[in-house]
C-alpha positions, 0 to 999 in steps of 0.5 A, a space after each residue: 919386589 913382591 917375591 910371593 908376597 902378593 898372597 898376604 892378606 894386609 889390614 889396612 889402617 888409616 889415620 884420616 887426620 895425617 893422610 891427603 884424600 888426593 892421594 888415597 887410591 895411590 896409596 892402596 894401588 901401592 900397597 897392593 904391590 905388597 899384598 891383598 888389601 883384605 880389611 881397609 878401615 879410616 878412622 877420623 872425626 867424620 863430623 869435623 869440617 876439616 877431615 870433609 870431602 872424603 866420600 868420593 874417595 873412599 867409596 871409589 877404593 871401598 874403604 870403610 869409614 869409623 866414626 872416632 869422636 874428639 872427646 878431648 880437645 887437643 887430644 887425638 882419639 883416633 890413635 886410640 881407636 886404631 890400635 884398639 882395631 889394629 890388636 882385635 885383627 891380630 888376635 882374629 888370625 885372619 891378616 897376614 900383615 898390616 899397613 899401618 898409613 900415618 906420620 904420627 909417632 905415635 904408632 910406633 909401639 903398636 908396630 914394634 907389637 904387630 912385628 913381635 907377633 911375627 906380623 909384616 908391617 909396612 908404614 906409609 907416611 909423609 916425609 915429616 914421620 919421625 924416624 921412631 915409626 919408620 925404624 919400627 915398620 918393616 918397610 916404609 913408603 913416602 907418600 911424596 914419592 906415591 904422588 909424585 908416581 901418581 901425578 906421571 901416570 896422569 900425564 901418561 894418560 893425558 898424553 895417550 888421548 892427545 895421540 901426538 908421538 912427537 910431543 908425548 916422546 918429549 914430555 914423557 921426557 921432560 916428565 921422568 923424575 930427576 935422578 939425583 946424586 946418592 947421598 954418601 950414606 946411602 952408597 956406604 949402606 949399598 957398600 956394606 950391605 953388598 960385604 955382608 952376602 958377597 959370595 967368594 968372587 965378590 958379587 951379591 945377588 941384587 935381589 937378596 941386596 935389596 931385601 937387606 937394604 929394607 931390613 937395615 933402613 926400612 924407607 930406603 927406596 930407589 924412588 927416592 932418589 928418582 930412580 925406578 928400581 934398585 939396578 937403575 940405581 945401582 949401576 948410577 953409580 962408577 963403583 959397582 960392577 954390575 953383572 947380568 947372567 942368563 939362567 936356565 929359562 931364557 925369561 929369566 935373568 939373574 942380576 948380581 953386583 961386584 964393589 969394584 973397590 972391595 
């Protein structure tokens, strides 16, 4: 997932007003699988009751709060203040790519503006983002799928200090998300996307297979779908031939794929 990638430097911008406080450090453990989170800032009303209890949060993932007042009611001003920062960091030169965390529409120009500039941009939303945003991100990650990730390690954890095998081997079980039936959509995406950079015999490199599924639906993720990984996805499903082949480092292996019905 990383291919290299963990040596960009990211801008981390969060809309305090559309993000839960319970899952901010998942949210920065999962960005840091994309890049090193060099400028993380939250904007929000911090005199407003409602966005309280932050403060244990963010001094435990070292992100800066910025104060944005409501001037108007009814209208969000923290938009404004993000986008503000967002084309100053750009123009500084000093990020690589930004990771935009907010389910508001209305990031959705600034995005499509960072991507123009030849930034990386990676969304974290809740499920309700509309799909103007997600289509605008390079990539992007639901905020239900880190939750759900952060609630199974906790439970790892709880499990490890009990020191019971018996029953850790059974709850670690009962604990592993429900694998469910992949949409038809989404088995014509993997269809298509394997036609598109199949070689001669018909097979596709999982690895290249899996940057075009991003590009073609940015909040594509095997997670979703209770799955770890692309491969566990993948041979989920009777049509596709998968196929492992050893390369010259006995370490690595390559992986590639065959549509059995191509």
């Amino acid at each position: 997932m990383n291919d290299g990638s963990n040596e960009l430097r990211l801008a981390v911008l969060i809309d305090a007003d559309n993000v839960p406080r319970d899952c901010l450090k998942g949210i920065m453990e999962e960005i840091a699988l994309y890049g090193t989170p060099t400028i993380k800032r939250i904007y929000g009303d911090w005199t407003s009751p409602n966005i309280g209890g932050w403060k244990t949060a963010l001094l435990e993932n070292a992100v800066t709060p910025v104060q944005q007042y409501g001037y108007t009611t009814g209208k969000n001003s923290t938009d404004s203040a993000m986008i503000i920062d967002a084309m100053d960091i750009l123009y500084s030169g000093k990020t690589d790519g930004f990771c935009i965390v907010s389910s508001d529409s209305d990031f959705t120009r600034l995005a499509i503006r960072l991507r123009e500039a030849g930034m990386k941009v990676i969304g974290i939303g809740e499920k309700k983002t509309p799909g103007a945003f997600i289509a605008a991100c390079e990539k992007f990650i639901y905020i239900e799928i880190i939750r759900q990730n952060m609630s199974a390690s906790m439970a790892e954890e709880n499990e490890n200090e009990e020191e019971k095998p018996a029953k850790k081997a059974s709850s670690r079980s009962r604990k592993q998300p429900a694998k469910l039936k992949l949409p038809d959509n989404i088995v014509k995406l993997i269809v298509s996307s394997v036609a598109d950079i199949a070689d001669e015999d018909g097979y596709a490199f999982m690895g290249e297979l899996g940057s075009l599924l991003i590009k073609k639906q940015p909040d594509f993720d095997p997670r979703n779908f209770g799955f770890r990984n692309l491969t566990s996805l993948v041979r989920s499903v009777d049509r596709f031939e998968v196929d492992v082949r050893q390369t010259a480092d006995a370490h690595i292996k390559h992986i590639y794929l065959k549509d059995k019905e191509a």
